[in-house]
C-alpha positions as CSV (number, residue, x, y, z in Angstrom):
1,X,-28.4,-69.5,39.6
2,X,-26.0,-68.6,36.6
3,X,-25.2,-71.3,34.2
4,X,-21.5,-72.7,33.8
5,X,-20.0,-71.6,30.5
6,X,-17.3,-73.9,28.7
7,X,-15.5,-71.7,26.0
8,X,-12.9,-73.3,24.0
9,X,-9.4,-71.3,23.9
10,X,-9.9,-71.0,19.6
11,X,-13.5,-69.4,20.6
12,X,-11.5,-66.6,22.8
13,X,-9.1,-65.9,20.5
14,X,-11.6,-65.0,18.2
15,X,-13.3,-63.0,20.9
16,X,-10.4,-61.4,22.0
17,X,-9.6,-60.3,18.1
18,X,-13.1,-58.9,17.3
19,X,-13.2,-56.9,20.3
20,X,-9.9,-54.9,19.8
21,X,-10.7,-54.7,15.7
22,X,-14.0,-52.7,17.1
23,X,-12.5,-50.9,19.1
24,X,-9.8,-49.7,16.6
25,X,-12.6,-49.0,14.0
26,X,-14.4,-47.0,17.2
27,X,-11.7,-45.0,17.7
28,X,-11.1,-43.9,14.0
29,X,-14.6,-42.8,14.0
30,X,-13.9,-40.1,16.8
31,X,-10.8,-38.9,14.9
32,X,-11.1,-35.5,13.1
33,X,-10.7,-36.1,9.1
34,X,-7.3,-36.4,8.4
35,X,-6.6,-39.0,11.4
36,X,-4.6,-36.1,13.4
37,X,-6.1,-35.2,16.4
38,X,-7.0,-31.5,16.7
39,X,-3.8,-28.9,17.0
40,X,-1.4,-31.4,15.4
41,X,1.2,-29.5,14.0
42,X,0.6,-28.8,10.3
43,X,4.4,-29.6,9.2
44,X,3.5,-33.3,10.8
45,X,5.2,-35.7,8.5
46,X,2.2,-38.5,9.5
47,X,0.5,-37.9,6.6
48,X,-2.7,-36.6,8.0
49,X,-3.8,-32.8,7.0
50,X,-4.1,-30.6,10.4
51,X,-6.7,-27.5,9.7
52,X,-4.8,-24.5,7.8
53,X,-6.5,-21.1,8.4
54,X,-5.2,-17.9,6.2
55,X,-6.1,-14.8,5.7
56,X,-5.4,-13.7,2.3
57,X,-5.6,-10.1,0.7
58,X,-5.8,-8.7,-3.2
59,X,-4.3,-5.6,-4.9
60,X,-7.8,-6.7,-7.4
61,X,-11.3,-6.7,-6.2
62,X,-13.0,-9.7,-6.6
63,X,-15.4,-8.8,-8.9
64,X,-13.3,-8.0,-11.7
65,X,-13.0,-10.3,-14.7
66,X,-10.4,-13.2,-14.8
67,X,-7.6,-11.8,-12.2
68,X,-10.3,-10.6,-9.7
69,X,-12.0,-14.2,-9.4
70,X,-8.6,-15.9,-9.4
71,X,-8.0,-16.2,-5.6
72,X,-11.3,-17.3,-5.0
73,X,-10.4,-20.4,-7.2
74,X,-7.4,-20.9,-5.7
75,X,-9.2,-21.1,-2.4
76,X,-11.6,-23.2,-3.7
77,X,-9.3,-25.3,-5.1
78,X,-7.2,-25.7,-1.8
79,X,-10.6,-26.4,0.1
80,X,-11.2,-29.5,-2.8
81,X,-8.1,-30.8,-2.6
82,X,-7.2,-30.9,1.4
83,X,-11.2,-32.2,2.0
84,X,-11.6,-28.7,3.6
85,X,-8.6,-28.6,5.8
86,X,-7.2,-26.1,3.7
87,X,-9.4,-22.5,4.0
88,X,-8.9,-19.0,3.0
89,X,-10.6,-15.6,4.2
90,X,-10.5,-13.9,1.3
91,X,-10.0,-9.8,1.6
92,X,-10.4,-7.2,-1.4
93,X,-8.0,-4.3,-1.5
94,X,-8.0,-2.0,1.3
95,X,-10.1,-4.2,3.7
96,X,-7.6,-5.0,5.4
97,X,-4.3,-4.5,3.5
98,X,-3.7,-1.0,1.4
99,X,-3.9,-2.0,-2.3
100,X,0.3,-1.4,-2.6
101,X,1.2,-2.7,0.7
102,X,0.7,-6.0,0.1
103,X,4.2,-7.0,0.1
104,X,4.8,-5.5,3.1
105,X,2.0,-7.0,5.0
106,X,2.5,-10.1,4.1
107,X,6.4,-9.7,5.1
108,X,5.3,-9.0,8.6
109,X,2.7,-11.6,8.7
110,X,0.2,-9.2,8.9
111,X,-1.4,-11.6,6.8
112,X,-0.2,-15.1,5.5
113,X,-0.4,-14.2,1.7
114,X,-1.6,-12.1,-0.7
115,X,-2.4,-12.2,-4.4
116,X,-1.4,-9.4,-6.7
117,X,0.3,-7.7,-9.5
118,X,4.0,-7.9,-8.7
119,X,5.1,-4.8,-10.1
120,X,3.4,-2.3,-7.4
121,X,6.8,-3.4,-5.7
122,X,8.7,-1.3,-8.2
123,X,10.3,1.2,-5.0
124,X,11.3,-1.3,-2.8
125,X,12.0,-4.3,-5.5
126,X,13.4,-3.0,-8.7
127,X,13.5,-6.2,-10.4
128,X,10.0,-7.1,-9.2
129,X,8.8,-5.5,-12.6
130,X,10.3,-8.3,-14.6
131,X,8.4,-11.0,-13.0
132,X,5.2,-9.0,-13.4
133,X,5.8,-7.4,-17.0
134,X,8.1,-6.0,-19.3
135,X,7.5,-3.5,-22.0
136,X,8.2,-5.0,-25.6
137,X,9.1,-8.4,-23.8
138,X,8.0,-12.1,-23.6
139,X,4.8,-13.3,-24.6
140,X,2.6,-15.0,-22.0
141,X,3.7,-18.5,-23.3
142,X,7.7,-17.6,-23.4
143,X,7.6,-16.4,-20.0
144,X,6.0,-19.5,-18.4
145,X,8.8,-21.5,-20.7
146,X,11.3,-18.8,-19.1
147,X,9.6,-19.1,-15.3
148,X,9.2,-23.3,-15.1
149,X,12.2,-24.4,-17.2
150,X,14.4,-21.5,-17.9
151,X,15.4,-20.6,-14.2
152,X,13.2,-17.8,-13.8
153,X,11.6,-19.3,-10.5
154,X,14.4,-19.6,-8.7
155,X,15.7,-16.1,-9.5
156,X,12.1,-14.8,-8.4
157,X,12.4,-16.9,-5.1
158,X,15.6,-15.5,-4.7
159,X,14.9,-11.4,-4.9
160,X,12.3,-12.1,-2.7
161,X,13.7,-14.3,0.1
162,X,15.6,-11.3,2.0
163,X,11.5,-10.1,2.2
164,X,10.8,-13.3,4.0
165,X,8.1,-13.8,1.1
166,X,7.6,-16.4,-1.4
167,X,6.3,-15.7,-4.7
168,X,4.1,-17.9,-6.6
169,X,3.5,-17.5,-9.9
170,X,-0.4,-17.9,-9.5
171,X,-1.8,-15.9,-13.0
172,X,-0.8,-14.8,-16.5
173,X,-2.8,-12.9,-19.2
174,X,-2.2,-11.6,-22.6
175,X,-1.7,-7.9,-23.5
176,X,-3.2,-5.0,-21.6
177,X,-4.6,-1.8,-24.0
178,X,-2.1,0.7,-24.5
179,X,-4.7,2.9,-22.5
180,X,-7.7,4.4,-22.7
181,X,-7.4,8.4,-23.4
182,X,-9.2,11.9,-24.0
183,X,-7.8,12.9,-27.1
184,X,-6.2,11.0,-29.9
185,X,-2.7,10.4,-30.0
186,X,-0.5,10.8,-33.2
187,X,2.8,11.8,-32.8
188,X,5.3,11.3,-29.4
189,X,4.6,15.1,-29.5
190,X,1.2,14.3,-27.8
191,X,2.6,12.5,-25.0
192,X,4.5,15.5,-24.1
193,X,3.1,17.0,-20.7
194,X,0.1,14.4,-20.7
195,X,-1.0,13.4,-17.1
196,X,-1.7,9.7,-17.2
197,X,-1.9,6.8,-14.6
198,X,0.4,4.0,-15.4
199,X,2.4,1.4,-14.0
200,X,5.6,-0.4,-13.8
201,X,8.4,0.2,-16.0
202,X,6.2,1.3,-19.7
203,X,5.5,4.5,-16.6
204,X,9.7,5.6,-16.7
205,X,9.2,5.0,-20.5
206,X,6.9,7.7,-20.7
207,X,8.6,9.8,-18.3
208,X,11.2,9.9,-20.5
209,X,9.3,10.8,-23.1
210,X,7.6,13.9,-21.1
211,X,4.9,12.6,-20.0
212,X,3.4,13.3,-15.7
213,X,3.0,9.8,-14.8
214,X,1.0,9.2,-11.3
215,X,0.3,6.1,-10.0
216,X,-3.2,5.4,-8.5
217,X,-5.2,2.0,-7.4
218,X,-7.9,0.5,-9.8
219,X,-10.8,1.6,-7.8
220,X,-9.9,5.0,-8.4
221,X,-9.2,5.6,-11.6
222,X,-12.6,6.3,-13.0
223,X,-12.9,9.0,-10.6
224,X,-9.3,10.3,-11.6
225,X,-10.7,10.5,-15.8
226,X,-14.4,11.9,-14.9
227,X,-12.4,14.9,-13.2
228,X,-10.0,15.8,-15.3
229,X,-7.2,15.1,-13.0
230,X,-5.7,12.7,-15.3
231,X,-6.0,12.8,-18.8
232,X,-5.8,9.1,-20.0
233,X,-4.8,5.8,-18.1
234,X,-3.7,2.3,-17.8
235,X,-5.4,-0.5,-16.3
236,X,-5.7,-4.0,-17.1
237,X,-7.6,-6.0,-20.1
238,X,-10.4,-4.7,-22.1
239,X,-13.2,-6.9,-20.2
240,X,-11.6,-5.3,-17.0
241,X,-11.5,-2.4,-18.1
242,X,-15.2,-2.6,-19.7
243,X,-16.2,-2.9,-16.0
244,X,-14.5,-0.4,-14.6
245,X,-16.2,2.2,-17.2
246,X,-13.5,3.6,-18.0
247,X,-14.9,4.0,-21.8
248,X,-17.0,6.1,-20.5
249,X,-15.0,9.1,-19.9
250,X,-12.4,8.3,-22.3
251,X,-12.9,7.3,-25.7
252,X,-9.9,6.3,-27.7
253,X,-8.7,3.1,-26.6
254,X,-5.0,2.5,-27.5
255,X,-3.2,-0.9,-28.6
256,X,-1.2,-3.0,-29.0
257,X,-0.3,-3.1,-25.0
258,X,3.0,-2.6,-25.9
259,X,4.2,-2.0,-21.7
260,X,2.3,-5.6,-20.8
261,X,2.8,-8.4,-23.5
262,X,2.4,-10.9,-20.8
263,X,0.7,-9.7,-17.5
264,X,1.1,-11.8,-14.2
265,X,0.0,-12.3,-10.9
266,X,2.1,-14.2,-8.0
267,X,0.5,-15.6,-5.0
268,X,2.9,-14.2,-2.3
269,X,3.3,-16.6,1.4
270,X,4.9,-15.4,4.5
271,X,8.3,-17.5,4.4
272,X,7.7,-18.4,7.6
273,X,4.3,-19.6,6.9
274,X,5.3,-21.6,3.9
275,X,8.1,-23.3,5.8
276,X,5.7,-24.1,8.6
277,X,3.8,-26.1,6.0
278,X,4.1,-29.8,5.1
279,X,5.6,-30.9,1.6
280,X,1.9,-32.2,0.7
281,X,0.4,-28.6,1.2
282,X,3.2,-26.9,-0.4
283,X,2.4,-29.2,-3.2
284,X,-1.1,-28.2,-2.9
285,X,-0.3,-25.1,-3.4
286,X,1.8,-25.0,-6.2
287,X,-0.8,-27.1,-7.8
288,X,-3.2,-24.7,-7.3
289,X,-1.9,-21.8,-8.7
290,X,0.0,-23.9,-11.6
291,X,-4.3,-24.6,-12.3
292,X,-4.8,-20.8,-12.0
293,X,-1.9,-20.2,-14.2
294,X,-3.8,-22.4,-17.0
295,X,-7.3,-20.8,-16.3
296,X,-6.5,-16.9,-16.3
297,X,-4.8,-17.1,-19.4
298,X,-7.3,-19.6,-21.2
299,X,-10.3,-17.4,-19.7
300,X,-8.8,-13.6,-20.5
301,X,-8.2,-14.9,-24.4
302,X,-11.8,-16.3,-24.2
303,X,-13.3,-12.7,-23.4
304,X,-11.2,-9.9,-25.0
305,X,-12.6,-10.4,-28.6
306,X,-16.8,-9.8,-27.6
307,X,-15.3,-6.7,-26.1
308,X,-14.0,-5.2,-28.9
309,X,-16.3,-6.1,-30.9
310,X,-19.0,-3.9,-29.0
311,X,-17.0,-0.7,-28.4
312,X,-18.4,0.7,-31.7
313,X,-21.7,0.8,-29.6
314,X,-20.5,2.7,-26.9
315,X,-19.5,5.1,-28.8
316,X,-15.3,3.7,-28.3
317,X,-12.9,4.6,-30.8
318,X,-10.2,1.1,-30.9
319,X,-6.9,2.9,-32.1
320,X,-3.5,0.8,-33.1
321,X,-0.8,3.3,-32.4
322,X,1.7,4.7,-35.4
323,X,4.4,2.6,-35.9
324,X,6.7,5.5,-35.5
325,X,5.5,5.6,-31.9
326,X,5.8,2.4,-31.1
327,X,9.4,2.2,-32.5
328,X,10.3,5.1,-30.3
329,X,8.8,3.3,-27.4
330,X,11.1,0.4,-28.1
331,X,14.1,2.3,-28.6
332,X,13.8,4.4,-25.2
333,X,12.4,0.9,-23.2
334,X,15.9,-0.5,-24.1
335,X,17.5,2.8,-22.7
336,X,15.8,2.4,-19.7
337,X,15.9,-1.6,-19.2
338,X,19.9,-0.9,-19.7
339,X,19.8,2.0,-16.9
340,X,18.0,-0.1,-14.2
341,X,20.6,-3.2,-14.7
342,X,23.6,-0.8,-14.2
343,X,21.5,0.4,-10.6
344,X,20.3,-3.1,-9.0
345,X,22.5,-6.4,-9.3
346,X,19.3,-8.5,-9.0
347,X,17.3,-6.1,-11.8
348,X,20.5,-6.9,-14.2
349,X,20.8,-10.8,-13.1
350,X,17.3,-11.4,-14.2
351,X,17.0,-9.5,-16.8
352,X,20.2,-11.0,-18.4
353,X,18.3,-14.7,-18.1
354,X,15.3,-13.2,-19.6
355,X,17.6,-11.5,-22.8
356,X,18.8,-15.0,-23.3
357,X,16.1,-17.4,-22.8
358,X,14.4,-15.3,-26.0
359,X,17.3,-14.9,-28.0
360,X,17.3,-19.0,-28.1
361,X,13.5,-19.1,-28.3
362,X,13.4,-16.9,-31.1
363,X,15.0,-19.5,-33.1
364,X,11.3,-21.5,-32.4
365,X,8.7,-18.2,-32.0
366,X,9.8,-17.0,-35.7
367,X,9.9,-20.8,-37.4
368,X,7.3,-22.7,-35.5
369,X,4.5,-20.2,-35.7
370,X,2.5,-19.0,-38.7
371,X,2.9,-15.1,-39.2
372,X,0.1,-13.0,-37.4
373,X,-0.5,-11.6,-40.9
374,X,-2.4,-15.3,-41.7
């Protein structure tokens, strides 16, 4: 026979309390991290971080120096901060995206983003070459000044809005080499007729000045010099371009990289995408590549002087080019900057804020800073 209990009404009170305090504490247990049960929408304004899944392509492959390792930071950086609700499947050019239709691909949310050099966007988006690099322009310091503070984000988010992409700016580095070639170069007389890969807006530059410009991926380039079918080329840094052998075929290394002073990289998102996402992983993301920003740039300075220092090994010649050359460069870059602006309303726009910003940094880059000559 059972016992008769006598509880007191404090005693179930009490009861009553711990029960439904373990069963609140049971229930968090079962929740996925984040507290949002699985498939909550990821623009949920709760606070709690639903699983992101992109896939994310590169116009660099992911073993190259500095801007081929940058992505993969970013992604790991995403993954830290969102507790792994944030992941990226990473892609190297061609895998899934040709190396110049990344813009493209990302515009039809072929993919959600991709991660390259701007400038490949040249045909479709003039003025994409002044968000990726411009020949005799700002130094990598000036142009983050000019991109953060100076308005230049908002004009790059602008061009690129009727592409339903936004661009991030996600890397900078210092100077390319003026390029790596088979004979020596003297006089503008020897660019005259000379096939050579190169990019952006230094390539019209040397159209101009009679050279056959062609325009070829990095992977291929190599290939390109060991043939013969181009006679010198572009590319990227000296520790990039230390990888990619291209010393080997070519031995007269050109600088100062007169058509790249500063060198970015944007992290481009499928508007759509990007608007689908919460303000916390937006931050995220901007954090990210504001990090990567940082990073590249601190990294490619860290590398470039090692390099140099060991071409005499391999048999590399490091040239300057004659200052007679370079002032001819400068004088026919301004001829074409000029042309562009009277062709595209966003090219001019841009490149009016750009003319600007420096003519009032100047006042600081020429006082503040000791002569390169000390």
């Amino acid at each position: 026979m059972a016992n008769n209990i006598n509880i007191s009404p404090r005693a179930l009170l009490v009861a009553v309390v711990t029960a439904l305090f373990v069963g609140f504490v049971g229930s968090l247990a079962v929740r996925p991290p984040g507290g949002l049960e699985r498939g909550a929408a990821v623009a949920d304004s709760g606070g709690g971080l639903a699983p992101v899944r992109w896939r994310v392509t590169s116009s660099f492959t992911s073993n190259m120096p500095v801007i081929g390792r940058a992505t993969a930071n970013v992604a790991r950086d995403l993954s830290d901060m969102s507790g792994g609700a944030f992941q990226m499947q990473l892609f190297d050019p061609g895998e899934v995206v040709p190396a110049f239709e990344i813009t493209e691909s990302v515009k039809e949310r072929k993919v959600q983003a991709g991660f390259q050099w701007i400038g490949y966007d040249q045909g479709r988006v003039p003025a994409s070459t002044l968000i990726a690099a411009v020949p005799f322009g700002m130094e990598p310091m000036e142009f983050t000044a000019w991109w953060y503070y100076g308005g230049g984000r908002e004009l790059g988010e602008s061009l690129y809005e009727e592409h339903n992409v936004m661009p991030i700016l996600c890397s900078i580095t210092g100077p390319e080499t003026a390029g790596w070639f088979r004979e020596p170069v003297e006089s503008v007389d020897d660019l005259v007729g000379l096939k050579i890969r190169f990019a952006g807006l230094g390539g019209k530059v040397l159209q101009r000045l009679g050279a056959s410009v062609t325009m070829i991926p990095g992977g291929e380039i190599f290939q390109a010099l060991e043939k013969g079918a181009i006679d010198a080329s572009e590319f990227s840094l000296p520790a990039v371009d230390a990888l990619l052998g291209f010393g080997r075929v070519a031995k007269y290394n050109y600088f100062p990289g007169w058509h790249q002073p500063f060198s970015t990289a944007h992290f481009q998102v499928n508007l759509d995408v990007w608007n689908e996402l919460n303000d916390q992983y937006r931050a995220m993301v901007r954090t990210a590549c504001r990090a990567s920003v940082t990073a590249t740039m601190s990294e490619a300075e860290s590398l470039q002087g090692a390099v140099i220092r060991g071409f005499a090994e391999q048999g590399v010649i490091a040239e300057t080019l004659p200052l007679e050359i370079l002032e001819e460069l400068r004088a026919v870059t301004q001829q074409v900057l000029d042309e562009e602006a009277e062709n595209d309303a966003p090219f001019a726009e841009i490149l009016r804020s750009q003319r600007e910003f420096s003519a009032t940094y100047r006042y600081w880059k020429t006082k503040g800073y000791l002569p390169r000559s000390f």
